[in-house]
Backbone as CSV, one residue per row, in Angstrom:
resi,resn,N_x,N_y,N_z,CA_x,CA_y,CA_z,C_x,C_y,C_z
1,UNK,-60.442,-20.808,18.532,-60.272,-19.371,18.641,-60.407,-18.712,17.270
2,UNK,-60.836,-17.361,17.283,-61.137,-16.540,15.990,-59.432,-16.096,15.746
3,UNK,-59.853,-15.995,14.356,-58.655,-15.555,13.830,-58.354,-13.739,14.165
4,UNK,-59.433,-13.369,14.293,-59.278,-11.708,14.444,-60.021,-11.610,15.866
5,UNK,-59.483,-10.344,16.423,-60.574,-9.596,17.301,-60.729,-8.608,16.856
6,UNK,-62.191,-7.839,16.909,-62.650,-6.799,16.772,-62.905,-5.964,17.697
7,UNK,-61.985,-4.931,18.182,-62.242,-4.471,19.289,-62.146,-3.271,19.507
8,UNK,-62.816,-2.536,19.832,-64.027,-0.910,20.341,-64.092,-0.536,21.524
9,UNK,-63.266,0.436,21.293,-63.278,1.634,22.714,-64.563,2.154,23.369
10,UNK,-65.029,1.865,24.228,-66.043,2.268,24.442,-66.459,3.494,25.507
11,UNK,-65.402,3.343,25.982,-65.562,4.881,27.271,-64.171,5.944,27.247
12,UNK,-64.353,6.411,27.921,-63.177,7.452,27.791,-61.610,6.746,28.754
13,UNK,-60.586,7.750,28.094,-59.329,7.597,28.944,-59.326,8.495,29.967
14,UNK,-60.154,9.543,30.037,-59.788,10.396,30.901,-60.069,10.194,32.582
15,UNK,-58.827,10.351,33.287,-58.887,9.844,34.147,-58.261,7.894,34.474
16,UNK,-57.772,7.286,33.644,-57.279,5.990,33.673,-55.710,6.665,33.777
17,UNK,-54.851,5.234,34.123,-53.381,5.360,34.631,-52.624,5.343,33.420
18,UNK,-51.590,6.011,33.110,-51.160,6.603,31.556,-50.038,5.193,31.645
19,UNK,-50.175,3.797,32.121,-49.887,2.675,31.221,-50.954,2.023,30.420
20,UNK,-52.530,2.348,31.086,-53.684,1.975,30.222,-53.886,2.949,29.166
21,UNK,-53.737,3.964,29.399,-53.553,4.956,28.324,-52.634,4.458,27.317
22,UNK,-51.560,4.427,27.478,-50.544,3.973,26.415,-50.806,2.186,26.043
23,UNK,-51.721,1.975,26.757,-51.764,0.331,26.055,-53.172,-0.167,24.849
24,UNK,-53.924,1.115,25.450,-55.434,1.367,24.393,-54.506,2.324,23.220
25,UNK,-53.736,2.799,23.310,-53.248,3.565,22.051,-52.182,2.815,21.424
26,UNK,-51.886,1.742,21.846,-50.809,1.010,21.056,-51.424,-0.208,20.246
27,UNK,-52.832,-0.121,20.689,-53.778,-0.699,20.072,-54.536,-0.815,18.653
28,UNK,-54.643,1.001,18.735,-54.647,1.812,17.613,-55.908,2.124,17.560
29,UNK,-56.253,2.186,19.118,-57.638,3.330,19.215,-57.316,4.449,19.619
30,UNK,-57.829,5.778,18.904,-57.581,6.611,19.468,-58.919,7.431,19.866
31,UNK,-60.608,7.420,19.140,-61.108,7.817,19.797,-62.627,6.849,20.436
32,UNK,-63.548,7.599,21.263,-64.560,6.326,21.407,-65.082,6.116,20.354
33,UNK,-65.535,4.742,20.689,-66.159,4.610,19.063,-65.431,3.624,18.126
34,UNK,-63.841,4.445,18.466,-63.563,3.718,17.278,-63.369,1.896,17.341
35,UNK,-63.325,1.085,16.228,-62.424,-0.012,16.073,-61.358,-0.396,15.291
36,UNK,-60.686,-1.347,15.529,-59.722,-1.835,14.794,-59.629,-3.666,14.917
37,UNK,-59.147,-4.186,13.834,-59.503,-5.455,14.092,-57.618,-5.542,14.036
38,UNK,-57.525,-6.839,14.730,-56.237,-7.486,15.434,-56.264,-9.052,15.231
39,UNK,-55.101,-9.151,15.112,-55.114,-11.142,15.035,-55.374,-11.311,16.701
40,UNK,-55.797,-12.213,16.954,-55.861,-13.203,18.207,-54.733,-14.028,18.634
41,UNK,-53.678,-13.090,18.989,-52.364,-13.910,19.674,-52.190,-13.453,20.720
42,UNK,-51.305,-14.043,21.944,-51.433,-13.583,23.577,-51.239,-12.577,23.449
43,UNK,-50.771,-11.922,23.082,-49.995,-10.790,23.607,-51.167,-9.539,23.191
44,UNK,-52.031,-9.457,22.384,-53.068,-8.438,21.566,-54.320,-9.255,22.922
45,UNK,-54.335,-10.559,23.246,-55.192,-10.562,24.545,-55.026,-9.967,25.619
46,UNK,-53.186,-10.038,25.962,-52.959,-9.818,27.343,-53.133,-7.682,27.083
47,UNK,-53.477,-7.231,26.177,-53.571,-5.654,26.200,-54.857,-5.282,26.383
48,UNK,-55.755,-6.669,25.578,-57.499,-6.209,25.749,-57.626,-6.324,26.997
49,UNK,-56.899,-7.482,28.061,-57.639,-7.798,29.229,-56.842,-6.276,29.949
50,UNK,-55.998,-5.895,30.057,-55.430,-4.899,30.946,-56.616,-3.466,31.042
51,UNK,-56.782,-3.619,29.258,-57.920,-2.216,29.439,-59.829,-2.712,29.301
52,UNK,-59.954,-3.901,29.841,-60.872,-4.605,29.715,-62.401,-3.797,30.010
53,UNK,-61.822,-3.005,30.711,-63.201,-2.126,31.736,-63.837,-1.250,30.314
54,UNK,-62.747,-0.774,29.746,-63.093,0.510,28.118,-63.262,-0.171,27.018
55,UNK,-62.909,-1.652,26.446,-63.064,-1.993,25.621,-64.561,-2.989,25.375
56,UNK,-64.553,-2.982,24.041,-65.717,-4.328,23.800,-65.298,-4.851,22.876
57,UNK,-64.947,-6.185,23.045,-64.278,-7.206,21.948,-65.198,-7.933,21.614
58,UNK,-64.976,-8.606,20.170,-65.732,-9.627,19.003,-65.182,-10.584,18.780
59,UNK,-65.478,-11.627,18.262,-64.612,-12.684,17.520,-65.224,-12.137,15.980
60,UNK,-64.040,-11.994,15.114,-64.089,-11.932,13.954,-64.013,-13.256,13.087
């Protein structure tokens, strides 16, 4: 496994259920476009897979 993920919002919130909302923003995306890179531990997986449909993840 990579030590980082790199991972990018790719569609909008508008319209998603405001726990996916609050789980892409605890992420520390706030608009499309953006990224932020993250260590690779369960718990930063189990948030990519919840908002899996908006995001696009990397191995860093």
């Amino acid at each position: 496994m990579a030590k980082t993920l790199k991972i990018t919002l790719r569609r909008s919130l508008i319209g998603e259920k405001p726990k996916t909302r609050a789980t892409v923003e605890s992420l520390g995306l706030r608009r499309i476009n953006s990224s932020v890179e993250r260590p690779d531990t369960p718990d930063v997986r189990g948030m990519v897979h919840r908002a899996r449909h908006l995001l696009e993840v990397e191995e860093a």
